[in-house]
N, C-alpha and C positions, 0 to 999 in steps of 0.2 A: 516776708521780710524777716531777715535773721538779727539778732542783738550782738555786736559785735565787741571783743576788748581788745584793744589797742597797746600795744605796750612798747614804747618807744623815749627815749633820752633826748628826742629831737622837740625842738620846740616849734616845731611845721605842725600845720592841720592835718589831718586823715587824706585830705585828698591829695595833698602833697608829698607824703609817703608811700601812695598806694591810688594813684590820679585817679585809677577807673571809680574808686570807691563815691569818686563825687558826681557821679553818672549812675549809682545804682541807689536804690528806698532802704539798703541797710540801716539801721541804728548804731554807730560809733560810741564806743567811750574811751578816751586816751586817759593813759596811766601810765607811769614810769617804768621803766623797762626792769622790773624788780619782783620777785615774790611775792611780796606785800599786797601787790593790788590785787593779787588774786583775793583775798580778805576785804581789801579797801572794796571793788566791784559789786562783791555782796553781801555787804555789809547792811545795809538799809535794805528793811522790810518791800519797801515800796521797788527796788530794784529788779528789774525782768532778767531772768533767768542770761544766762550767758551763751551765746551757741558755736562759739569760737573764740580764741584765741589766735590773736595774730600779734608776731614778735616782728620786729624792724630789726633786720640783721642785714642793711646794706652797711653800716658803718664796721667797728670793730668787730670781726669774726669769733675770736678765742673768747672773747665775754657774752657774747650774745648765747656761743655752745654752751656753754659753761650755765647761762640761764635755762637754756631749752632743755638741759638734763634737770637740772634741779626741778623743774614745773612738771616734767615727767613722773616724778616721784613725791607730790602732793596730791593723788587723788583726781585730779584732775578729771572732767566727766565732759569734756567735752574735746573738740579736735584742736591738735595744737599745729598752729600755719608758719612758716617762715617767709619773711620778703626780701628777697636776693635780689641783688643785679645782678645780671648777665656775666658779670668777672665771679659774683661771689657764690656763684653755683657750684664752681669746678672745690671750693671747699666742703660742699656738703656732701656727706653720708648717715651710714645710721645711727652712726653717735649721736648725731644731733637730738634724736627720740621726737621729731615730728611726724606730723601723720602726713599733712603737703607742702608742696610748696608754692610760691607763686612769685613772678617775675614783674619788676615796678613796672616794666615795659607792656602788662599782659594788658589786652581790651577789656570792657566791660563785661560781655559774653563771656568771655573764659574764665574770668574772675568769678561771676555768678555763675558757672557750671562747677567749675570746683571745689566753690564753698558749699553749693548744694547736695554737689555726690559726699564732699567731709561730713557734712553736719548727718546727710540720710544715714552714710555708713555706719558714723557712732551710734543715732538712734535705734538703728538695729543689734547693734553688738550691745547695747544696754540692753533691751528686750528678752529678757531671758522664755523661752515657751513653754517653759515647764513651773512657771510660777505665773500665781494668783496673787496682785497687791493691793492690796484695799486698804489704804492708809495704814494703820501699824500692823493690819493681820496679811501676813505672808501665808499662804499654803503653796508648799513645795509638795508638784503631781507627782514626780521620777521618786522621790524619798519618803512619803505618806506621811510629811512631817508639816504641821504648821506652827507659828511662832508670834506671837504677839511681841511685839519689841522683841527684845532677846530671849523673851520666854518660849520655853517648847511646851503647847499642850499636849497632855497626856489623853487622847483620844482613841477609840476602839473604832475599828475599820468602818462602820455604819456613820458614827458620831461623826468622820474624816468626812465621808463621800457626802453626808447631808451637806456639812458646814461650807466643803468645795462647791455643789451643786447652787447653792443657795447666792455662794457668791462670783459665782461665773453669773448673776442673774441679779444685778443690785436692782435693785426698788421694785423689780417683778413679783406680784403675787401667785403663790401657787398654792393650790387646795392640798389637804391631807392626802387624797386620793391621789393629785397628781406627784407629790413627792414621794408616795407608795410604791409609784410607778417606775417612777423615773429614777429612786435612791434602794430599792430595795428589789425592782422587776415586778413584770405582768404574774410570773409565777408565784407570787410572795400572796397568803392569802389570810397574813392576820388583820385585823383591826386596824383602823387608823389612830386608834389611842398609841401604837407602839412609836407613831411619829412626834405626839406631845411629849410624850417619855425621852424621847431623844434629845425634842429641844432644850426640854428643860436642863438634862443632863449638860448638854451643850454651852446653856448660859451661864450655868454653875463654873463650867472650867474658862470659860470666858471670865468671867470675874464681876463684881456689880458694876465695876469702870466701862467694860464692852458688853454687856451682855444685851443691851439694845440693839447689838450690829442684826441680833435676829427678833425684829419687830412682828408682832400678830396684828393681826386683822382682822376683830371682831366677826365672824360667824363666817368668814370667807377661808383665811389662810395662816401662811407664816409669809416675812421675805427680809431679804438683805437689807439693810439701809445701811448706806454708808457714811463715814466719820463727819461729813459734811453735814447730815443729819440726826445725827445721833443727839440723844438727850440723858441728863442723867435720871439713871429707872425711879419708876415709879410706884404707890401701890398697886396701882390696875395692871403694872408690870407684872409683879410677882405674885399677883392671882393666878393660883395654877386653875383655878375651877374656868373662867376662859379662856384655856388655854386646849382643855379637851373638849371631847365633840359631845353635841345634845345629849343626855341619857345615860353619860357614862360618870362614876365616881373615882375620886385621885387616888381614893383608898381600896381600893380594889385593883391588885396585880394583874399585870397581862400576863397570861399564864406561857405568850410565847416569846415575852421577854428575854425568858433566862436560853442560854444554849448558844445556839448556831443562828438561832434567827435575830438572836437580840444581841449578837456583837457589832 
């Protein structure tokens, strides 16, 4: 079931403007045929997300285009629908800046086919596959770049692929060993101290507002937790002494820190 916005100067119901709509489980909300409601729509915390727009363009043609360009050019994150009659077809092209369109005359099946294929289409073209989002922390794979808000951390290629690995894998715990494994290779034969070293490095450029996104786990691991669970840190956080493995001291360097193996 899609949540749908309405946006029409008629004072008819939804299914009045668009018959099938009162034959399918959509959710409707009518709103003046105007920019504003894009704002008014989601405006209120409690409002579900939008998964279409759809404009009433059987009456006047030249104002209805004249809205469809302008909503084109607010950001607009979802597909924008026109509803024509049969005469008001032969007015449209790509000026308009819709993505479909749909005929008052169409059945309920076609209506729900091609709100379906609108809305998948967008959700794909939002999708980007070379980004990681995890609430404010962006990591872009193609750029080796990630961003908390609009900040760019300054990350060394180890510090990147842990903090990616960790969050391809939210609330999964992985031992030292297996992040040895899997962030540095089978071949890699230093210490598992070289992966507390990292994290800690990690939380640091993270900052004390995110630096929970990489939670430990007392004699097991590290793991993602994401912004849904985050808490603001702690002292047992910033205990580096649980954060290395049995037997080893924070003051004492990994001697293969430094180099090629420690970027």
């Amino acid at each position: 079931m899609s949540h749908l916005l309405l946006l029409t100067n008629s004072n008819e119901p939804s299914d009045h403007v668009l018959p099938a709509l009162g034959l399918l489980l959509h959710t409707v909300h009518v709103a003046p045929a105007e920019a504003g409601s894009l704002l008014a729509s989601g405006g209120e915390p409690t409002q579900k997300p939008t998964d279409a727009v759809l404009v009433d363009a059987r009456g006047e043609l030249a104002p209805t285009r004249d809205l469809c360009r302008l909503l084109s050019t607010t950001g607009l994150d979802c597909p924008l629908v026109g509803i024509f009659t049969e005469g008001g077809i032969a007015a449209l092209n790509t000026d308009w800046h819709l993505d479909d369109f749909l005929l008052t005359s169409a059945g309920p099946a076609e209506v729900e086919a091609r709100l379906r294929l609108s809305v998948g289409q967008n959700g794909a073209r939002a999708d980007d596959p070379d980004e990681i989002r995890r609430g404010d922390l962006v990591i872009d794979e193609a750029t080796y770049i990630a961003r908390l808000r609009s900040r760019i951390l300054d990350l060394t290629f180890k510090e990147f692929e842990l903090l990616k690995f960790l969050a391809q894998h939210p609330g999964r715990v992985f031992t030292r060993v297996q992040l040895l494994q899997e962030v540095w290779g089978y071949d890699y034969f230093g210490g598992t101290r070289t992966v507390d070293v990292h994290v800690r490095r990690l939380r640091a450029k993270l900052g004390a507002e995110h630096e929970s996104l990489i939670g430990t786990v007392r004699n097991v691991g590290y793991r993602f937790t994401p912004d849904t669970e985050t808490k603001p840190p702690t002292l047992e956080s910033q205990q580096y002494e649980e954060e290395t493995t049995p037997g080893t001291s924070p003051d004492i360097p990994d001697p293969l820190e430094s180099g090629i193996l420690g970027s």
